[in-house]
N, C-alpha and C positions, 0 to 999 in steps of 0.2 A: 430381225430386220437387217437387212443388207448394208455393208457400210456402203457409203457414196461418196466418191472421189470428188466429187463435185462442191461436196455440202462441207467436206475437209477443207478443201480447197479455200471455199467462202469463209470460213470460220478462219482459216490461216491469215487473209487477207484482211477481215473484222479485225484480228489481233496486232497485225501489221500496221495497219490504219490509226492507230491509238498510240502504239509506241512511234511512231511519225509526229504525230500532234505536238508531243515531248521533244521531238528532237528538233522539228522544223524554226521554234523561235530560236534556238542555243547559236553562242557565238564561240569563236573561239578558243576561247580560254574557260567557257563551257564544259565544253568537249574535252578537255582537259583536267577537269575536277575528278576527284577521287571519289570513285562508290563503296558500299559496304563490303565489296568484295576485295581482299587486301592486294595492295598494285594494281590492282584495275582501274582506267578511267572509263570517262560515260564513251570515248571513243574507241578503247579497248570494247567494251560489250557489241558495242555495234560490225566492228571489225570482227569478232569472233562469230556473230551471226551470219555476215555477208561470207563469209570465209568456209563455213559451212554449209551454208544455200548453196556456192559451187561445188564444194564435194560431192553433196547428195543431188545435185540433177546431172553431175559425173558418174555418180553408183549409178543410177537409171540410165541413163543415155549410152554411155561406156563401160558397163561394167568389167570387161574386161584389162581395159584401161586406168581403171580406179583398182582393181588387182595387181596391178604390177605396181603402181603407185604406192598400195598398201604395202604390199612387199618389202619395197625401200624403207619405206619410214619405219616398216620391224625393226629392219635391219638396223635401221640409225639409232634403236633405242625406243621408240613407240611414239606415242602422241603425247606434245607439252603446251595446253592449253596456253602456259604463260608465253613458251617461245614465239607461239603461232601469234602471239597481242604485240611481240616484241616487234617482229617482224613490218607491222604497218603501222607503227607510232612515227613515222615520216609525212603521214596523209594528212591533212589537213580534215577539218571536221565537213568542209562543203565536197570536199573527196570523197569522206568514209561514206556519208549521206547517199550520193551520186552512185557508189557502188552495192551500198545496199540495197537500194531503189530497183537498180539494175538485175544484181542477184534473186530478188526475194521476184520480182517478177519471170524471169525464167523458169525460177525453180516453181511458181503457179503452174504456171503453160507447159511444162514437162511434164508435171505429176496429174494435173488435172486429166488428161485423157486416157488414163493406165487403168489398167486389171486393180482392183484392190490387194488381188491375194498373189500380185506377181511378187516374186522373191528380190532382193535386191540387197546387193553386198555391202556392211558395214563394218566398224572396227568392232572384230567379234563375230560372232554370231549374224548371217544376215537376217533380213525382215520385211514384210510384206512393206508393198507401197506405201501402204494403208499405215501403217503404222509407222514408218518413215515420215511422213505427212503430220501424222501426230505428234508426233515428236519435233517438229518444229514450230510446232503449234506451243506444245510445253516450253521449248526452250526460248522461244520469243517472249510469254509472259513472263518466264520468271527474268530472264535481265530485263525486260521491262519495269521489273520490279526494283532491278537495281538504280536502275535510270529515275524512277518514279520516287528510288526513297532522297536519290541524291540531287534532284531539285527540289524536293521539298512540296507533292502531291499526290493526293491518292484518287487512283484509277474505279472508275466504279466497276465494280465484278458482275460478270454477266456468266451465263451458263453454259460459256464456252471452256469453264473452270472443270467440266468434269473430265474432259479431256487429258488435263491435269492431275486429276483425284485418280482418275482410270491407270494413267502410266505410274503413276506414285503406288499404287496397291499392285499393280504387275512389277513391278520392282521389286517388292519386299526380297525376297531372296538374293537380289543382285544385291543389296545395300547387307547383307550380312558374308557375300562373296568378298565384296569389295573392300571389305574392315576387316577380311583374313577370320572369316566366324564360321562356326556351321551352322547350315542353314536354319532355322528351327519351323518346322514343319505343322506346328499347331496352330491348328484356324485361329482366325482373328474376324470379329464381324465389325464393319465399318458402316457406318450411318453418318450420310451428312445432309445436311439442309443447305441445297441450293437457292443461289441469289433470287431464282424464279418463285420459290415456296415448294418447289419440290421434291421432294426427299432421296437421294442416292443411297444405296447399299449394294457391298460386295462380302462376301462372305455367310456361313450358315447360321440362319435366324437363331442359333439355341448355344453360339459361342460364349464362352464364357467371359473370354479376353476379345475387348470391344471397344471401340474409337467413335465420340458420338463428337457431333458440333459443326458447327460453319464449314462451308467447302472452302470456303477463301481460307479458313485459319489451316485447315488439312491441308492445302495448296501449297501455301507459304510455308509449314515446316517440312513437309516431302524434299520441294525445291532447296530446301534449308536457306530462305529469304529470313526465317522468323525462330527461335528458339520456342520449341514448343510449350516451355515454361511461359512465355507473352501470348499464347491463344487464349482461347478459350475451349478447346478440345477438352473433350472429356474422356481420359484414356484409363478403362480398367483392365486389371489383368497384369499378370508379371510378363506376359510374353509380348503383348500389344507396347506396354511399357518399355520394354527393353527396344521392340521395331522403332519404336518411335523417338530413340535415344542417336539412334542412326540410319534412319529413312532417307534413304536419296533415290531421284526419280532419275536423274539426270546419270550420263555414261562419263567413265575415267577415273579417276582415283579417289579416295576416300573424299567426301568434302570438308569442312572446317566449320561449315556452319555460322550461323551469327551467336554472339552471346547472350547469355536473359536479361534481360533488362534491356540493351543496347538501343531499343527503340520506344522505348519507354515512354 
């Protein structure tokens, strides 16, 4: 079946829609509360999204212009998620809101009428729209998640989650790049039951090393929201065992994870 820029699109904006919910009551000093994410507040997450909705409808729109860009910031040392939060902890939370509003709409109406399988520059490796598109799909839930643990609600999961599960299983090999590993190259078969009752799998039916349970609990440790020791995943195998020790879905440097128990 054909991906559809269209149906990414909707699905970005479903996503968007939910993490707005959360943010539209916060005041203040809201905005300023600390998430499970160490130094981050609920206004750093948001800032690091709207921050990102411009770069990537700058990859598509400019890409030549986002190349020279990238260039620089090699030059200066590469990408520091933390600097980039430092940077607009001046904004007030009816600012960060206002700009994200702004960005996250743009970046709809840019991507929405594209090729899916047009190529488009990133830090790294570039990548089809299409999966650009995705990818902010992913990165929206999971600080969503951070947003959502650090008021103190939980979001109902819809089956917009495979999305999620999909870039978390195409990762696997970036998450043992990224921890300095070689890669380990043996199938892994994944089974998860989605929020709809439908069942997802990626890998060969007769794997040995196998990852069954909830898309949300695979969701949550991929994005490393949840220590996979707090799901309920059922992970066999030494090799599924070990991906799952250091799963990240997400681009940049190793991540830190939350600890077991922490959400207890």
């Amino acid at each position: 079946m054909p991906v559809s820029m269209d149906a990414l699109a909707d699905d970005l904006a479903a996503e968007t829609a939910v993490l707005r919910e959360l943010l539209a009551p916060l005041d203040e000093r809201d905005w300023r509360r600390a998430t499970p994410a160490a130094g981050w507040s609920i206004g750093d997450q948001v800032a690091h999204l709207a921050h990102f909705d411009d770069v990537a409808v700058q990859s598509a729109v400019e890409p030549d212009a986002f190349r020279v860009e990238l260039e620089q910031i090699v030059a200066a040392g590469g990408v520091s998620p933390d600097t980039i939060a430092e940077q607009y902890r001046g904004r007030s939370g009816a600012e960060l809101l206002a700009w994200f509003d702004d960005a996250r709409g743009r970046l709809i109406s840019a991507f929405r009428p594209l090729d899916p399988s047009l190529r488009v520059p990133w830090f790294g490796p570039s990548m089809s729209a299409a999966s650009s598109l995705t990818a902010r799909i992913m990165e929206t839930w999971a600080h969503g998640q951070d947003v959502a643990d650090t008021v103190g609600t939980q979001r109902e999961p819809t089956d917009r989650l495979r999305h999620v599960a999909h870039i978390g299983v195409g990762a696997r090999g970036y998450s043992y790049v990224v921890n300095g590993r070689e890669v380990d190259a043996t199938p892994v078969r994944v089974e998860l039951d989605a929020p709809s009752g439908a069942r997802w799998s990626w890998g060969p039916e007769d794997a040995p090393d196998r990852i069954s349970g909830p898309a949300l609990d695979f969701c949550l440790a991929v994005t490393q929201r949840r220590h996979r020791d707090d799901t309920a995943l059922v992970i066999t195998g030494p090799v599924a065992t070990d991906w799952m020790s250091i799963a990240q879905a997400f681009a940049g440097d190793a991540g830190t994870g939350r600890k077991a128990g922490e959400f207890a």
